[in-house]
N, C-alpha and C positions, 0 to 999 in steps of 0.2 A: 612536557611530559609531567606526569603524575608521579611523585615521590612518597612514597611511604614511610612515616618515621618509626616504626614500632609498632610493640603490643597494642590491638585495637584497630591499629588504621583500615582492615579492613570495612568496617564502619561507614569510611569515604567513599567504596564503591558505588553506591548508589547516586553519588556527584559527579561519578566522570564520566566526560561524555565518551560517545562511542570511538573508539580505535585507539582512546588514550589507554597507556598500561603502567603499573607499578614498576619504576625501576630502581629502588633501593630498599633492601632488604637485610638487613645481616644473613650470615649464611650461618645456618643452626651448628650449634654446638651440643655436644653433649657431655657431660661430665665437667672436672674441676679445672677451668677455664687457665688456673695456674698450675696443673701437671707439668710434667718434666718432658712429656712426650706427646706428640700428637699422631695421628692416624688421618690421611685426607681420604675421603672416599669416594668415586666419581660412579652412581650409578646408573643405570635406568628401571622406573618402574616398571616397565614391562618385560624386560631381562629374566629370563628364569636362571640362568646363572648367578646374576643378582640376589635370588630368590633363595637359594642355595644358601647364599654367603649368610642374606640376613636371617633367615631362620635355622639353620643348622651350623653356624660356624660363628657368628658373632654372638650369640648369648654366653657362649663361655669366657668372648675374649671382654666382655662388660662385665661379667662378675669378679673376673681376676682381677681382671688392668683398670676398668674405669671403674667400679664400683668402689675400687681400691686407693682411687685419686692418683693412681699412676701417669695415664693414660685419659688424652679425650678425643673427640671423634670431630670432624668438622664435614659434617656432610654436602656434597654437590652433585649438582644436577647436569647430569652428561646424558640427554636424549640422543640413540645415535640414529631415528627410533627405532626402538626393536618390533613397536606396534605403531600405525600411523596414525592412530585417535588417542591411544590409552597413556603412549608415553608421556606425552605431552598434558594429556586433560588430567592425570595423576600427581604428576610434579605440581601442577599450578592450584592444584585442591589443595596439594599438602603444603605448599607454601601459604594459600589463603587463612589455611590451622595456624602454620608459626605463626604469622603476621595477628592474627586475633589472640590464638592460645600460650603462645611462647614453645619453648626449645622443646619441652621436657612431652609437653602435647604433641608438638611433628612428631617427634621419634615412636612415641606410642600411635599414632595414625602409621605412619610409616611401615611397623610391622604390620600390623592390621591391614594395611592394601597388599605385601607379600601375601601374606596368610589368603588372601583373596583375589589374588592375580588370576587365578584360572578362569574365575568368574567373573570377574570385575565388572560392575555398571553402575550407573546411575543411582542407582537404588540402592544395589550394594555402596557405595560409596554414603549413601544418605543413613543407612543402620549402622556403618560404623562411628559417622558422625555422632548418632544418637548415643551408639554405646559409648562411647566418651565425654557422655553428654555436653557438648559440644550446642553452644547456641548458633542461630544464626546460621543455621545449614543450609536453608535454601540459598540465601549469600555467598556463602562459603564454595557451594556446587555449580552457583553464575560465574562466578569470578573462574574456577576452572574450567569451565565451557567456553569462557570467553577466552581462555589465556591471560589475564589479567595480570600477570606476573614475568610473561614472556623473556621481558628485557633481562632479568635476575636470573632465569636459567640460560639464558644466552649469553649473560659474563661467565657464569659457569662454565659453557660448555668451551668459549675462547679460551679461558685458563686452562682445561683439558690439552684443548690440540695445543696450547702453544706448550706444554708438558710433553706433548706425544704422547696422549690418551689415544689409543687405536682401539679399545672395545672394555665391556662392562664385567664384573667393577673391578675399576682398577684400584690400587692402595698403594700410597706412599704415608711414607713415615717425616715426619718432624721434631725439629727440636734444637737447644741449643749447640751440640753438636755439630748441628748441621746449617752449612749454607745456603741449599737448595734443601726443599724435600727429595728425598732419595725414594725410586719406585719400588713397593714389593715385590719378590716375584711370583706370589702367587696370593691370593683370596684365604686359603683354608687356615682353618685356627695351628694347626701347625708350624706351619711357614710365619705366620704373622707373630706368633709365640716366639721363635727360635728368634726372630729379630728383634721384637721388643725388649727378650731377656737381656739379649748381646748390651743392650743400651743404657738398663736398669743397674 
């Protein structure tokens, strides 16, 4: 198997032969990597529940918590799929961003395919690259057609079930506190508020 070491390695795509696929990746982070608290998030791009969370419940909890260095987010890839093309060729574009652009770029790709879940394709997927200006799209759009990444979201999604992930998105909280991450019980900035407080 084809290993990826980091920022760039999408680069190597174009050397692996066919059916090999990237299977080491860090899993994105976002925010200050030494917070006191963490946030895991297991969702699918095609999830309009998902869709929910990230655009109307999570920009408040980044500007309180993570913007704050409270708080950091460690994202995962839990395809259950909600769509049988999109979940999967969405997750593996936006990992193809980390692996080229780094953390800070998935997460901005990331809203930008919610923002465009309704419609989502190829194309669309190709002007959000540009609006990011984002090199290397046509790369960037092979590698998610091909699944180039497969293995990365499928440790992901084994960490889920072996969690008892049953559906999107789920949230658990981290930290030293804790021995296990503990599950939220719910997505909405509320709920995720009232628990973070409790810990801060």
């Amino acid at each position: 198997m084809i290993s990826s070491v980091g920022v760039g390695s999408i680069a190597l795509a174009g050397c692996i032969e066919p059916g090999e696929r990237i299977s080491d990746l860090p899993r994105p982070i976002l925010g200050d990597e030494d917070a006191p608290l963490s946030l895991h998030v297991f969702d699918d791009f095609a999830c309009p529940v998902c869709q929910d969370f990230v655009l109307n419940h999570f920009p408040q909890i980044k500007e309180e918590y993570i913007d704050e260095g409270l708080v950091n987010i460690h994202h995962y890839d839990f395809s259950i799929p909600t769509h049988p093309r999109w979940s999967s060729e969405m997750a593996n574009t936006a990992r193809a961003v980390q692996d080229q652009e780094g953390n800070d770029v998935f997460f901005d790709f990331k809203t930008l395919l919610y923002e465009n879940q309704d419609n989502i394709s190829v194309d669309i997927m190709s002007q959000l690259l540009n609006e990011l200006d984002i090199s290397n799209s046509e790369e960037i759009l092979e590698a998610g057609s091909n699944a180039l990444y497969q293995p990365v979201l499928d440790e992901d999604k084994n960490e889920g079930e072996r969690r008892g992930v049953g559906g999107t998105p789920t949230l658990y909280i981290d930290g030293d506190n804790f021995d296990e991450p503990e599950q939220l019980p719910t997505y909405t900035y509320d709920s995720v508020s009232d628990v973070l407080d409790a810990q801060l």
